[in-house]
C-alpha positions, -999 to +999 in steps of 0.1 A: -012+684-547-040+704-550-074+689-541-093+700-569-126+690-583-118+654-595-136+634-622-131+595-628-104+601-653-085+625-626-094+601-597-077+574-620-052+597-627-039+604-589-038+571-578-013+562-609+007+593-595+007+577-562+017+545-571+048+558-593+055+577-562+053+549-541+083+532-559+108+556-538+097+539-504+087+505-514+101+472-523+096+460-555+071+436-548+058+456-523+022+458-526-006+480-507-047+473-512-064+505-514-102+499-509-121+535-527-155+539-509-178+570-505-183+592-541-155+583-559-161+545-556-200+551-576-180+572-599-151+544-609-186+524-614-202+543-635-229+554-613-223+588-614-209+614-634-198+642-613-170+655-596-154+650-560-129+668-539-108+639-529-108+599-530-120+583-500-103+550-488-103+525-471-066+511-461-043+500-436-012+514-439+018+532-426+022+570-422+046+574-449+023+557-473-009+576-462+015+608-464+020+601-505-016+593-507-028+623-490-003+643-514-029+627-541-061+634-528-064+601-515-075+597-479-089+579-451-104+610-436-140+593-444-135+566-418-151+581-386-178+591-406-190+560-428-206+524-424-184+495-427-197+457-426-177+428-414-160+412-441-167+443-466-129+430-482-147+398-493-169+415-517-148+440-533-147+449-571-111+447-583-103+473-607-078+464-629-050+492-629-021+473-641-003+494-611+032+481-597+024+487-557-010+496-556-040+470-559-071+486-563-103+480-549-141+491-547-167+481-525-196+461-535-233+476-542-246+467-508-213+479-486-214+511-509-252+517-501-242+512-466-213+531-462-229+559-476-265+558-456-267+574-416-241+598-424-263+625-422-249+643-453-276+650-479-251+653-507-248+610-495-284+603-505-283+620-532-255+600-545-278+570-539-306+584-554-281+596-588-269+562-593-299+542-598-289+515-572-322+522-554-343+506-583-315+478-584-312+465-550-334+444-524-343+463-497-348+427-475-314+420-481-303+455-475-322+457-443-310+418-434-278+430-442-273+456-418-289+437-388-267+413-390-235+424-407-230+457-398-197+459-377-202+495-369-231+519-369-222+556-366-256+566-358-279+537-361-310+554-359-302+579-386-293+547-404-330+535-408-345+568-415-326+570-446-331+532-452-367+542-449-364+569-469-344+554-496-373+526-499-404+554-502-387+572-534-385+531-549-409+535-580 
C-alpha cells in the first residue's frame, strides 16, 4: 500500500485494514498491542491537524506481523531515532478501536514530548510547538522526568537544547 499523505481518519483507516488483514495469520483471540508514537500519535489526540507519511510504532512483534503492518504504513522504522522512558507502557492512552487482534495504544503527554525532543528534526519541534502541549505541561516534571526515567537518550545533549528551547517560546 501506498504511503501516502495520511490524515487521522486515514491513519484510523490503515490500522482497521491491518487488523482485518491480520485475521489470515492469527488466532482468534490472538491479540497484538500496537503503541503509535511520533506525528501520528498528537494527531489521534487532537493536537494536530495535518498529515503524515506513515504511522510510527512502537511494538514487539514477529516479522510476518510487522510485514502486514508495513503493508499499511505502519512501522517501527522510528525506533533508532526517538526517546523512550522506562515504563512508557504504563502511561499509555487506550484508544478504543473495537478491533478483533489489534489493541491500540498512544503514548502519554510527557513520553510523547520526549520521544519527539533530541531528534534533531525541526519538523519534531514544530509538532510540539503546533499542539499546544508547551503551554500545558510542567517543565520540572519534564526535566525530572528525563533525568531520571529516560531509558535511552539518542543524543542527550541535543535533548536539553530543545528542552531549553521548548521552555524560552513558554508565554
Amino acid at each position: 500500500m501506498s504511503t501516502a499523505e495520511l490524515e487521522l481518519k486515514d491513519i484510523i483507516e490503515r490500522i482497521i485494514i491491518a487488523d482485518t488483514e491480520l485475521e489470515e495469520i492469527l488466532q482468534k483471540n490472538e491479540r497484538i498491542k500496537l503503541t503509535i508514537v511520533g506525528s501520528s500519535a498528537f494527531i489521534i489526540k487532537k493536537y494536530l491537524n495535518r498529515t503524515t507519511r506513515d504511522i510510527d510504532v512502537y511494538i514487539t512483534a514477529d516479522k510476518r506481523i510487522k510485514e502486514i503492518l508495513d503493508d499499511n504504513a505502519i512501522n517501527d522504522r522510528c525506533m533508532p531515532i526517538i526517546n523512550i522512558r522506562e515504563g512508557f507502557e504504563n502511561r499509555v492512552n487506550k484508544i478504543n478501536l473495537n478491533l478483533n487482534h489489534i489493541e491500540v495504544f498512544v503514548l502519554g503527554d510527557y513520553d510523547l514530548l520526549i520521544s519527539k525532543i533530541g531528534t534533531g528534526r525541526p519538523k519534531d519541534l514544530d509538532d510540539i510547538v503546533q499542539s499546544g502541549l508547551v503551554e500545558k505541561i510542567d517543565f520540572n516534571k519534564l526535566e525530572s522526568i528525563i533525568k531520571e526515567e529516560l531509558a535511552t537518550a539518542v543524543n542527550e545533549q541535543r535533548l536539553w537544547s530543545d528542552v531549553n528551547y521548548l521552555k524560552s517560546i513558554k508565554k
